[in-house]
C-alpha positions as CSV (number, residue, x, y, z in Angstrom):
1,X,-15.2,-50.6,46.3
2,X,-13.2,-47.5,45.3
3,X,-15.0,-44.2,43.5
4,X,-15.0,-43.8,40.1
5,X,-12.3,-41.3,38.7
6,X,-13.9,-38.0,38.4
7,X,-12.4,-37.4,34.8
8,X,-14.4,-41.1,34.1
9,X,-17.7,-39.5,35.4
10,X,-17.5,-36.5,33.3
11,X,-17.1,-38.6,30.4
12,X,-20.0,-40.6,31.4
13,X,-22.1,-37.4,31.3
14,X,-24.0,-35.9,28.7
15,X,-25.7,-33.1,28.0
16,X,-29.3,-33.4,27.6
17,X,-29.3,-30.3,25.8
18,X,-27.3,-32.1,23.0
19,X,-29.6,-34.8,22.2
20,X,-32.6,-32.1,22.3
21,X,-30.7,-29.9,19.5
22,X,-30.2,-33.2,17.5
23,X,-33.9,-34.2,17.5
24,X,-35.0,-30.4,16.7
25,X,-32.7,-30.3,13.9
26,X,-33.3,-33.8,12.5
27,X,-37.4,-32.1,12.5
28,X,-35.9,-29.0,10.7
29,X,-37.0,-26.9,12.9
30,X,-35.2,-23.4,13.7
31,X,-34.4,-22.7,17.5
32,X,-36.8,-19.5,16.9
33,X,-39.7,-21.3,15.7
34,X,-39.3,-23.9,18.9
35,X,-38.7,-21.0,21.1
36,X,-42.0,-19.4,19.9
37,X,-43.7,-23.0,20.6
38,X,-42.4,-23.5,24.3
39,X,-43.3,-19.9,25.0
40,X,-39.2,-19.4,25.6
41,X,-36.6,-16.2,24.8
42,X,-33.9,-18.0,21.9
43,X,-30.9,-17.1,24.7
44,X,-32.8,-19.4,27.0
45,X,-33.5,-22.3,24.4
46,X,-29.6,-21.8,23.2
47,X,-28.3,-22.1,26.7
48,X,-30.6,-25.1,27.2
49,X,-29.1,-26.8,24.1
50,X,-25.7,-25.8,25.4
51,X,-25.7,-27.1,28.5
52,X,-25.1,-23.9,30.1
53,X,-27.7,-24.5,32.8
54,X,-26.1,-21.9,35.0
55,X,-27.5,-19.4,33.1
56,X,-31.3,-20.3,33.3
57,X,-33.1,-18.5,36.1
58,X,-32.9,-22.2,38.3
59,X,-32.3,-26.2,38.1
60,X,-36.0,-26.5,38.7
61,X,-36.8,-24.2,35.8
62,X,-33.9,-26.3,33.6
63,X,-35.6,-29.3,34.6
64,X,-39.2,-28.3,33.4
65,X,-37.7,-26.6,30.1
66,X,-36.0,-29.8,29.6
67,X,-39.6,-32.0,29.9
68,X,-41.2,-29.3,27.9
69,X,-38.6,-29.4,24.9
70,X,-38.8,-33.8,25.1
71,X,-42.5,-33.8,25.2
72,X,-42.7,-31.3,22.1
73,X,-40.2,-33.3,20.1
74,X,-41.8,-36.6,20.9
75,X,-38.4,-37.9,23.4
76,X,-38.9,-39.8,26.6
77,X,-39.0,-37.0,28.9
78,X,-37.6,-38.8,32.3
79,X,-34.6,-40.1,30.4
80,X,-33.8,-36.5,29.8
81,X,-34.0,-35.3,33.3
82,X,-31.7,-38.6,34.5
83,X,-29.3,-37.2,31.9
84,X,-29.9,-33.9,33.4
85,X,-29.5,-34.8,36.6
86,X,-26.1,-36.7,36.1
87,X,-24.8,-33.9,33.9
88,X,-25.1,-31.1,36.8
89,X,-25.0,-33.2,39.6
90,X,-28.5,-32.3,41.4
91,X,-30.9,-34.8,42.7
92,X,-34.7,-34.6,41.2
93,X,-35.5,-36.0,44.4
94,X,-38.5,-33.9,46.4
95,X,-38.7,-31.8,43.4
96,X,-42.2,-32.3,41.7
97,X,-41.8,-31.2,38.4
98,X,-44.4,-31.2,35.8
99,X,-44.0,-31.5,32.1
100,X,-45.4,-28.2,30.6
101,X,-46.8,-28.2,27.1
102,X,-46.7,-24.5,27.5
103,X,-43.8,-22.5,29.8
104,X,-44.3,-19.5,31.3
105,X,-40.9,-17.6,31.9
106,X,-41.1,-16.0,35.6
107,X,-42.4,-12.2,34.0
108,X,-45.4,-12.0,36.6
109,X,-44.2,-9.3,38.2
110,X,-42.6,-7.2,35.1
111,X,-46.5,-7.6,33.8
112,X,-47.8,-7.0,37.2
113,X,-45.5,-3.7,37.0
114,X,-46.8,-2.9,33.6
115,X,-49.9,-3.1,34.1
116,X,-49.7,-0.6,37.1
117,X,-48.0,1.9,35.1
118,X,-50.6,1.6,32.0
119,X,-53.4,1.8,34.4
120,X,-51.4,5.0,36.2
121,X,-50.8,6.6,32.7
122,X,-54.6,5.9,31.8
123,X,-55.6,7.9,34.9
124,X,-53.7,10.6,34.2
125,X,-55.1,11.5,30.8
126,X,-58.4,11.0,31.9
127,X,-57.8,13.6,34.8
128,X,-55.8,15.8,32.3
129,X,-59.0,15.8,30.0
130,X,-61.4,16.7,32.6
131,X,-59.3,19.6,34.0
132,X,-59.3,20.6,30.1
133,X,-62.7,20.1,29.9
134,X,-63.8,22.2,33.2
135,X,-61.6,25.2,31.8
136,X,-63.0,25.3,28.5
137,X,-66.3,25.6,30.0
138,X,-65.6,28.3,32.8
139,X,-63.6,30.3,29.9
140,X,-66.9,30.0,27.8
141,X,-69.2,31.2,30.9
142,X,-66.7,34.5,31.5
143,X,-66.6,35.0,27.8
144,X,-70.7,34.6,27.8
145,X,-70.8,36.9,31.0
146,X,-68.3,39.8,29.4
147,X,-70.4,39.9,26.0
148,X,-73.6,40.2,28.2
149,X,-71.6,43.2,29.7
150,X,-70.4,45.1,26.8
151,X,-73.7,46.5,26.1
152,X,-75.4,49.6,26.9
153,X,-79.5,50.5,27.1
154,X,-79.7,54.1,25.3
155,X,-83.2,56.0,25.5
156,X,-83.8,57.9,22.1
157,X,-86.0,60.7,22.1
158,X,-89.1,58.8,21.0
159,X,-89.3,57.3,24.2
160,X,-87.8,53.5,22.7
161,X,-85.0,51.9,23.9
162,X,-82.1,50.8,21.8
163,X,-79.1,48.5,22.9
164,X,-75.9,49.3,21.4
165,X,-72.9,47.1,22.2
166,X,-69.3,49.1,23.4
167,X,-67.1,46.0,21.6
168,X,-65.4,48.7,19.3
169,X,-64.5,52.5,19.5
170,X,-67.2,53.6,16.9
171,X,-69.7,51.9,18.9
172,X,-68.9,54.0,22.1
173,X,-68.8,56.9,19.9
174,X,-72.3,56.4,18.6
175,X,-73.8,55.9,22.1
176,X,-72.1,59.8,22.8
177,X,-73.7,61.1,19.9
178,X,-77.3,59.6,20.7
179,X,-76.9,60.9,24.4
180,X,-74.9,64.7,23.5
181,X,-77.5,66.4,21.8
182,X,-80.1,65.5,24.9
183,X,-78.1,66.8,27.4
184,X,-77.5,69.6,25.6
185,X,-81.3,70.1,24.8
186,X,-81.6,69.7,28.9
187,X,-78.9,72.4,29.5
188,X,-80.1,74.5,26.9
189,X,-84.1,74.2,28.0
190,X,-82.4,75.1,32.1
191,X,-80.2,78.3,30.5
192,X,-83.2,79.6,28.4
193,X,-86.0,79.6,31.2
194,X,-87.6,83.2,32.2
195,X,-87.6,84.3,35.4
196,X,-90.5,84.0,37.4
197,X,-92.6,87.1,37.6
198,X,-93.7,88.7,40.8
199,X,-96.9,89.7,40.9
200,X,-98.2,93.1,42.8
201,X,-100.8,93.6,45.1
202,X,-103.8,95.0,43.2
203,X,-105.2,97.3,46.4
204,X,-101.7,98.8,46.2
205,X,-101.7,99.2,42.6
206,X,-105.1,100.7,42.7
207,X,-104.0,102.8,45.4
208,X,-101.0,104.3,43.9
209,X,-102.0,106.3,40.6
210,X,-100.6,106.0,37.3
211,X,-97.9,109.1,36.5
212,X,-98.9,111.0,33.5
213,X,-96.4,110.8,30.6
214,X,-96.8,113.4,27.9
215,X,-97.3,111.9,24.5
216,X,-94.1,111.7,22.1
217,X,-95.0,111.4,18.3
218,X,-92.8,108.3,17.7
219,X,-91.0,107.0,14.5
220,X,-92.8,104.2,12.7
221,X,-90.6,100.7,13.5
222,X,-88.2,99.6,10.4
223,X,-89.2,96.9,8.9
224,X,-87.7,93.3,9.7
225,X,-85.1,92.6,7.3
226,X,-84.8,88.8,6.5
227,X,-81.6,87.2,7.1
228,X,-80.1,86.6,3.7
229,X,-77.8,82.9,4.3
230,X,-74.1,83.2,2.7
231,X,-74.0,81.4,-0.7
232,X,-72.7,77.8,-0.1
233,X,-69.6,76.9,-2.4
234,X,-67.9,73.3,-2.3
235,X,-64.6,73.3,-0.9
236,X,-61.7,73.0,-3.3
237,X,-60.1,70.1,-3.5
238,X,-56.0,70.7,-3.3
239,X,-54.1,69.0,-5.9
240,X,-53.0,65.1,-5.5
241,X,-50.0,63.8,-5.6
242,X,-49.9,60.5,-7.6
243,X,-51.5,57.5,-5.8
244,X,-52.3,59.4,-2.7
245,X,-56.1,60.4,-2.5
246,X,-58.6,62.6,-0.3
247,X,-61.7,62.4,1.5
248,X,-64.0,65.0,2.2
249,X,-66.9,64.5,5.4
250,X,-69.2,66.7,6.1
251,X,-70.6,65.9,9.5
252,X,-74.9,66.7,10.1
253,X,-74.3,64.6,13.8
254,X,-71.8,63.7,16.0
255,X,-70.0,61.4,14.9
256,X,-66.3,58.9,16.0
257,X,-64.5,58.7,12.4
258,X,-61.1,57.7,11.7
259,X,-59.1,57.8,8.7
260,X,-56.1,54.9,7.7
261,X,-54.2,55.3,4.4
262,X,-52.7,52.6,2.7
263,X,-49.5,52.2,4.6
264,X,-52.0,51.3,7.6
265,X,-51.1,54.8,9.1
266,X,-53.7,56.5,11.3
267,X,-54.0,59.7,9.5
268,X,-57.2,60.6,12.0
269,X,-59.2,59.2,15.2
270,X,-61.4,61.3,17.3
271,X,-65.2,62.2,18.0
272,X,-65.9,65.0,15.0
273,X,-69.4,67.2,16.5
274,X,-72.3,68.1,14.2
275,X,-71.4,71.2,11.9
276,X,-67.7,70.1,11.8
277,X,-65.6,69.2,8.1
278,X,-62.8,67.0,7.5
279,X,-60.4,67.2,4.5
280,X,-57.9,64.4,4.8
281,X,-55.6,63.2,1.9
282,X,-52.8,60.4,1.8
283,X,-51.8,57.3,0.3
284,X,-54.7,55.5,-1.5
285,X,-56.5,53.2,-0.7
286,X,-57.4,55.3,2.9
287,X,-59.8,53.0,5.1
288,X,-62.4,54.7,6.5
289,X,-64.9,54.0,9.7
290,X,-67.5,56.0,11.0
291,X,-69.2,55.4,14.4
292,X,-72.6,56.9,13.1
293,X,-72.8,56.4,9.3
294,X,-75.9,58.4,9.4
295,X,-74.1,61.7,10.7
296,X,-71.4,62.0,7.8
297,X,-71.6,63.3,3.9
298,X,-68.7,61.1,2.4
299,X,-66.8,62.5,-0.9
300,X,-63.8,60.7,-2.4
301,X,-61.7,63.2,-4.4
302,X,-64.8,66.1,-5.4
303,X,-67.2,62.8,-5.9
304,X,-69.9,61.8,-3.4
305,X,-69.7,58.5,-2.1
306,X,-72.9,56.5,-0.7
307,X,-71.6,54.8,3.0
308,X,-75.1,52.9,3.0
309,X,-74.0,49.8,1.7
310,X,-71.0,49.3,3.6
311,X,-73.3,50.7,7.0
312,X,-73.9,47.7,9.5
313,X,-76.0,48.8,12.1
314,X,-75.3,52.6,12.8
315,X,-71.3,52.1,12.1
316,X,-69.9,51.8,8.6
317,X,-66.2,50.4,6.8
318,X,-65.3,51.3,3.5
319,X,-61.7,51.7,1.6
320,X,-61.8,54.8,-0.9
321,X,-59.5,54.7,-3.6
322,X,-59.0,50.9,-4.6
């Protein structure tokens, strides 16, 4: 018995794929919608209807797609795979294939791999946010620890103890002025002490006697004269120029001031002593600080100006001339 003619079998073949695309069509169904159903990509489900098995990731694949598709469009399912088999040739035989009502494309190990990374990624920011978090708080302890620092314990003379923090220049200003004065009072107190006195042996002194000085008529002592204090004038003011103005400080302590016009120039900074002046003038409004509000007599172009309700603590901040 001679072969059939090869060109005879390929016309005896047909495409499973073909009849599956009929049936899906004669539903109404859109290859998308079936591919969402059978869990498939719409390149996959196109090839299947094609016939373009070659493409699928295997026969045994093809062959399960192809039982899947049957079952879910109600077509005898081993008819298909006959056709299947005839059209590419394979034999079905020792391959147990199961009709899936559901497929899984093999994408195991791209979700295995996803997962990995997510799980990866998810470590990372939690590490990230725990190194933040541990900085955050050792930052908070040194800035704790430094402000804990920046203070100084000053005795006054009343025997109390006041605590005045260094954080600004006027602050370390007013902590000189408290202390000056007492080291002065202590240099002073050493400079001004008598020397001591010797006294002489009394049986020499009684031995020794006493040499006779004739009496001088002497000239009655003038009498004291009191001190008569200079009359106090206040200082002249010089003339302003338009928009610039001038502040006059008379200081009765020590006392860090310094003087900003309204350019945000320094027009003064330093330490003025008690008994000194300052007569400043430039552009209005001039911002002025003092370290001890207490030891300066303010006056804003000839007028007095009360510092008290711009004083916080012994250091005050005002702007003259706004």
């Amino acid at each position: 018995m001679k072969a059939a003619h090869p060109e005879v079998e390929a016309a005896n073949r047909v495409n499973p794929g073909e009849t599956l695309r009929q049936a899906r069509e004669s539903n109404g169904w859109s290859l998308a919608e079936v591919a969402l159903k059978l869990n498939l990509t719409v390149s996959s489900l196109s090839n299947l209807e094609a016939g373009e098995f070659g493409k699928l990731p295997g026969h045994t694949f093809a062959r399960g797609y192809i039982r899947a598709y049957a079952k879910l469009l109600g077509i005898d399912q081993t008819e298909l795979v006959q056709k299947f088999d005839q059209f590419t040739g394979t034999d079905s035989q020792g391959s147990n294939v199961h009709g899936l009502g559901h497929i899984e494309e093999p994408v195991r190990v791209s979700h295995t791999i996803l997962r990995i990374v997510s799980l990866l990624l998810l470590i990372a920011v939690i590490g990230g946010g725990f190194i933040w978090w541990q900085d955050q708080t050792t930052l908070r302890s040194k800035d704790l620890a430094s402000n804990a620092m920046e203070h100084v314990e000053v005795e006054s003379a009343d025997g109390t103890t006041q605590i005045h923090p260094l954080d600004e220049p006027e602050d370390q200003a007013v902590v000189q002025g408290q202390t000056a004065p007492e080291g002065q009072a202590n240099l002073e107190l050493q400079a001004g002490e008598p020397a001591a006195e010797t006294s002489a042996d009394p049986a020499v002194t009684a031995a020794v006697p006493a040499p006779v000085v004739p009496a001088t008529p002497t000239a009655p002592a003038p009498a004291p004269v009191a001190p008569v204090a200079p009359p106090v004038t206040a200082p002249t003011a010089p003339a302003l120029v338009a928009g610039d103005g001038r502040v006059q400080i008379t200081y009765v302590a020590d006392c860090w001031t310094q003087v900003t016009d309204g350019n945000g120039k320094v027009l003064f900074s330093g330490l003025k002593r008690k008994g000194d002046t300052l007569d400043q003038g430039g552009k209005a409004p001039l911002t002025l600080r003092l370290g001890f509000a207490r030891g300066a007599q303010v006056a804003y172009n000839g007028q007095p100006v009360d510092v008290a309700p711009f004083t916080s603590g012994e250091t005050a901040r005002l702007k003259l001339g706004q």
